[in-house]
N, C-alpha and C positions, 0 to 999 in steps of 0.2 A: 906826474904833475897834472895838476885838475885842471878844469874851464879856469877858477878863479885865482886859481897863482897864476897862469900865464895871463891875466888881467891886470895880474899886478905888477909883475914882471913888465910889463909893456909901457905900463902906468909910471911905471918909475922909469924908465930906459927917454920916455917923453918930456918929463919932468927934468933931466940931468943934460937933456939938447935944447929943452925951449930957451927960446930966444924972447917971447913975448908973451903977455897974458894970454893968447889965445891957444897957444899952446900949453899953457899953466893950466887953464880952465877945461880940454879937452880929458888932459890927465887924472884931472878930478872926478871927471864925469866917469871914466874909468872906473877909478878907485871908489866912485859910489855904486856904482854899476855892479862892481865883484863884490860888494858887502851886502848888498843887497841881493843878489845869486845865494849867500851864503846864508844870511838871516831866510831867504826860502828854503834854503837846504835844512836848514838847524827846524824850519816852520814842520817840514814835511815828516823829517825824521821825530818830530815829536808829536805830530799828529799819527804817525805809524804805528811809533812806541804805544802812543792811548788808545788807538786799535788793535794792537794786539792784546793790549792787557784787557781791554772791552774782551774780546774773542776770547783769551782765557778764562774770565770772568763767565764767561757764557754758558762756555764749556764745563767748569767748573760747576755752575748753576747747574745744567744738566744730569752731571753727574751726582752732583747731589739729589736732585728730582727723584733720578732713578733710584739712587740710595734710599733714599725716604720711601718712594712707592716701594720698594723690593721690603723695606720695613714694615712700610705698613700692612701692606702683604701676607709679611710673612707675620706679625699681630693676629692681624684676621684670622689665618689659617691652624694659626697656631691651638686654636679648640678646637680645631674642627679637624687636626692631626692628634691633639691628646683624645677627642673621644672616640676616633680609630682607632688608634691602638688600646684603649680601655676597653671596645667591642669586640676588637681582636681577638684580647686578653681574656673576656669573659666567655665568648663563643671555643675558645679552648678547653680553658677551664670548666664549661659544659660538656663539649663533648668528654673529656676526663673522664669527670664524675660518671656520666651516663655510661661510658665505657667500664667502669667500674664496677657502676652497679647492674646492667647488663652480664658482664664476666662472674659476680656475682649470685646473677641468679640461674645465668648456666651452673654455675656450681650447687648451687644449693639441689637444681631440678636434678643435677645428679650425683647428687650425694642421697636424696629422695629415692633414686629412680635406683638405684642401688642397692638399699635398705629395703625397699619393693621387693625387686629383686630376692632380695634372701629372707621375707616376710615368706615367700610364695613357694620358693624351695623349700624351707619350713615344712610349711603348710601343708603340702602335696607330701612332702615326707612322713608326714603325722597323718595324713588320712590315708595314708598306705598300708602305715602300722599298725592303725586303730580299727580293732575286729567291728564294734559297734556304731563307729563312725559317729560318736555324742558330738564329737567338737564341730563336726562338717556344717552346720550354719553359721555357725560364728566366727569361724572363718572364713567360710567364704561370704559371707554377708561384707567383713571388711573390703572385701575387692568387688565387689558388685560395684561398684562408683567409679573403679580405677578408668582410668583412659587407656592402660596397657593391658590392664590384666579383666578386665570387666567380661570380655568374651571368653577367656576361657574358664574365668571362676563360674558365669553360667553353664557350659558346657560340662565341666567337672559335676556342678550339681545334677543338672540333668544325668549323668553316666551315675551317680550315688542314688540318684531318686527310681531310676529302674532296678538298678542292682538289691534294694533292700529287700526287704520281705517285712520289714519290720511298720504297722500301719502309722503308730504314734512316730517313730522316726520319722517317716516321710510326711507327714503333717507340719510338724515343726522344722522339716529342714523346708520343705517348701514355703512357708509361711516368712523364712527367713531372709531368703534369698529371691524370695519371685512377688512376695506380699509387699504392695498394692499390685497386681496386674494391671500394667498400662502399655501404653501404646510402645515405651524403651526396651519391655523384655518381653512383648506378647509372641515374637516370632522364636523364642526361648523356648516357649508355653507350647507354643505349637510342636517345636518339636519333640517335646516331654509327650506330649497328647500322642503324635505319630507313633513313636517308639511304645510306648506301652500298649497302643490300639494293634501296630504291626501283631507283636507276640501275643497278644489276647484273642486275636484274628487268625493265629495259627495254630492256638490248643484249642481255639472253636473248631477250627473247619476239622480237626482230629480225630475228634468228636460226634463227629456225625459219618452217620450211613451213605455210602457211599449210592446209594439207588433211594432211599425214603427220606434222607436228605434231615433225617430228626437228628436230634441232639442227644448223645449219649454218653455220658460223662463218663462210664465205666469202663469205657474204649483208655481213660489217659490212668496215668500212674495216681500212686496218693498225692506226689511231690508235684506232678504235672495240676491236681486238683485244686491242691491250695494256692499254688502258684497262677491258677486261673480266678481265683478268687482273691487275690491279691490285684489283681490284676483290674478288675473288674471293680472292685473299691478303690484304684486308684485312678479309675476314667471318672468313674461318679464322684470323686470329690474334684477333679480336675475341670470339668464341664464348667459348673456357675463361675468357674473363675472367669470366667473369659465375658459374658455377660454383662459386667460393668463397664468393660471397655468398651462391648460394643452398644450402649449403651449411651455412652457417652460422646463428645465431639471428635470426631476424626483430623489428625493434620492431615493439612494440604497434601495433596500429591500420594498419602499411603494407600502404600494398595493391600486390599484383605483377603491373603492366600490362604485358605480353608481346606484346600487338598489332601484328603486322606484325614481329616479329622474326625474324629470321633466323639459326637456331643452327645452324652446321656442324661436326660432329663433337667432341667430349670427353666428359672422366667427371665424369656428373651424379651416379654414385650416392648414392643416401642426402639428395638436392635435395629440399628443401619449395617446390614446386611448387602448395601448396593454394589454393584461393581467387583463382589467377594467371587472366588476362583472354588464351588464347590465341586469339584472332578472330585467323584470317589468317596464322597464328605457321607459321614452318618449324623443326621438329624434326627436324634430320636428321643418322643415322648415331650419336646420342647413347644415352650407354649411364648407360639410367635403374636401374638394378638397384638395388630399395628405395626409389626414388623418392615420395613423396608426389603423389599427383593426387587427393586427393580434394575436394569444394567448389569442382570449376574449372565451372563452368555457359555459360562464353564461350568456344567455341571453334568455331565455324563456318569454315571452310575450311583449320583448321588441318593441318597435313601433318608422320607421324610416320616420312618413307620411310627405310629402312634401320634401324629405332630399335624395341628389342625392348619396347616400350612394356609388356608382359604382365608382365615383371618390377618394376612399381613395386610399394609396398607396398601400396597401397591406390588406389580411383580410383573416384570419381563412375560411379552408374548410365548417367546420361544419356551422358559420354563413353565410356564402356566400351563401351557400344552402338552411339554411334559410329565407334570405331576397330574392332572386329569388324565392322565392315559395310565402311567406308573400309581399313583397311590391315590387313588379316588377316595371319598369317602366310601366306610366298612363299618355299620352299624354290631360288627361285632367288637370290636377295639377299642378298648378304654381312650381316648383321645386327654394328652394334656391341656387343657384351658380350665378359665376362671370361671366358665359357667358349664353346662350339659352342650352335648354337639348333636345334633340331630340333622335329618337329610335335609329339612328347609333351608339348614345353617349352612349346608354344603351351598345347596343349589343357590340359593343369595349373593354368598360369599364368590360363587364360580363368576355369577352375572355381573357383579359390581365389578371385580378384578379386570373381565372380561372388555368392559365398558372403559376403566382407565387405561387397559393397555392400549386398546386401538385409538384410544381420543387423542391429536399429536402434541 
């Protein structure tokens, strides 16, 4: 039982004893009293109810709020999630490809390298068998470019180009495989130059008297004769090759190892010659006029006979001193140059030389 029924309870229990209006009128006051308790009760309860439903309502707003934001959100995001995964998609789809055609060209470089490969075994089969060796430029001229095989197709040629005897062969295989001479196969050159200088240097020294130190041909065989004569045709056509390179621009950083070489006769003039390693080198009959020698520090046994060596442009103390003590001018000696060499031309040429090497 509540505040307001035991109000009315009372109300009425006052009402069924009054005796007089003042007890009538108290009852009342009662009976107004609890309906009015209860219109507050009925007030509160329905101000509650509109506050909760206000607070759901709120709540509710909220939720939607965030619904909306999370929407709109995810609007927003939503290009900027499709063009991830279209970059994703393509950045795959590239490496793919590249992967493809990468695996691709591994296969191709050896399916290439392969066919090489059995070009070369061929090749070396066939100049095995072949007495007069016709094909050996033209095949090996195909592999002079190779990246694998480029060293040893020059090497092969150099080992054909000593072995012939034959002069028109070796003109045209050399012309095939070594023509232009530049700076890619000149250390090629050089050693075609050594090897044929080596065995020409050893039916020379053969050849000579062992106390008068002369040259006597009749000391060697027929086979050793021609064979020396082959030989010696194939340094003189060998020489001017080398002339244009040096001749021309040097790269960076190469260095010009001349050791043991054997130069017979051409026109060097105007040759950078600097910095070159002549140990042992034969300069002979070559016509250095403007030549570079200067920076050559390696030249011990070097020999410049016939070779107006005074007309270079320039030339290292240490060797200048050398070749004035080793090969002076010899008014008997044909000297190669482009005009007459007389002693003036000597002594001039000493003092000018002289004058650039010491000026620093």
């Amino acid at each position: 039982m509540n505040d307001t029924e035991r109000l009315r309870e009372i109300a009425t229990s006052i009402l069924e004893k009054a005796h007089d209006n003042t007890m009538a009128s108290k009852a009342g006051e009662l009976l107004k009293l609890a309906a009015e308790i209860e219109n507050q009760r009925a007030e509160a309860r329905k101000l509650a109810a509109e506050e909760q439903k206000i607070n759901l309502e709120v709540k509710d707003s909220r939720q939607r709020g965030k619904s909306d934001d999370r929407k709109t959100y995810i609007a927003l995001l939503a290009p900027v999630f499709t063009t991830v995964v279209l970059a994703g998609t393509l950045v795959v789809q590239s490496y793919q490809f590249d992967r493809s055609e990468k695996d691709k060209q591994i296969e191709a470089r050896r399916q290439a390298g392969a066919a090489e490969d059995l070009r070369w075994t061929e090749a070396i089969k066939l100049l095995a068998q072949s007495e007069k060796l016709s094909p050996a430029g033209v095949l090996l001229k195909s592999f002079a470019k190779s990246d694998r095989y480029s060293a040893q197709a020059y090497k092969t040629a150099v080992q054909i180009l000593v072995k012939t005897d034959d002069p028109q062969l070796f003109v045209n295989l050399f012309g095939s495989v070594f023509d232009p001479v530049d700076w890619n196969n000149l250390s090629q050159v050089v050693d075609l130059n050594r090897i044929v200088d080596s065995r020409w240097k050893s039916l020379t020294y053969r050849s000579l008297y062992a106390k008068k130190q002369t040259g006597d041909v009749k000391k060697l065989t027929q086979a050793e004769k021609q064979e020396l004569e082959h030989l010696s045709t194939k340094l003189q056509f060998i020489a001017p090759k080398f002339a244009p390179v040096l001749k021309g621009l040097r790269p960076v950083g190469a260095k010009l190892d001349l050791r043991s070489v054997d130069l017979w006769t051409g026109d060097f003039q105007g040759a950078d010659l600097s910095g070159a390693n002549l140990s042992e080198a034969d300069l002979t009959a070559l016509d250095l006029k403007g030549a570079n020698l200067t920076g050559i520090t390696e030249y011990q046994g070097a020999a410049f006979v016939g070779t107006a060596w005074w007309e270079a442009s320039g030339i290292g103390q240490g060797l200048l001193e050398y070749l004035v003590k080793t090969y002076p001018f010899d008014p008997r000696v044909d000297y190669a140059s482009s005009q007459p060499i007389a002693k003036p031309d000597y002594d001039a040429g000493i003092a000018r030389l002289r004058k650039l090497a010491s000026s620093p």
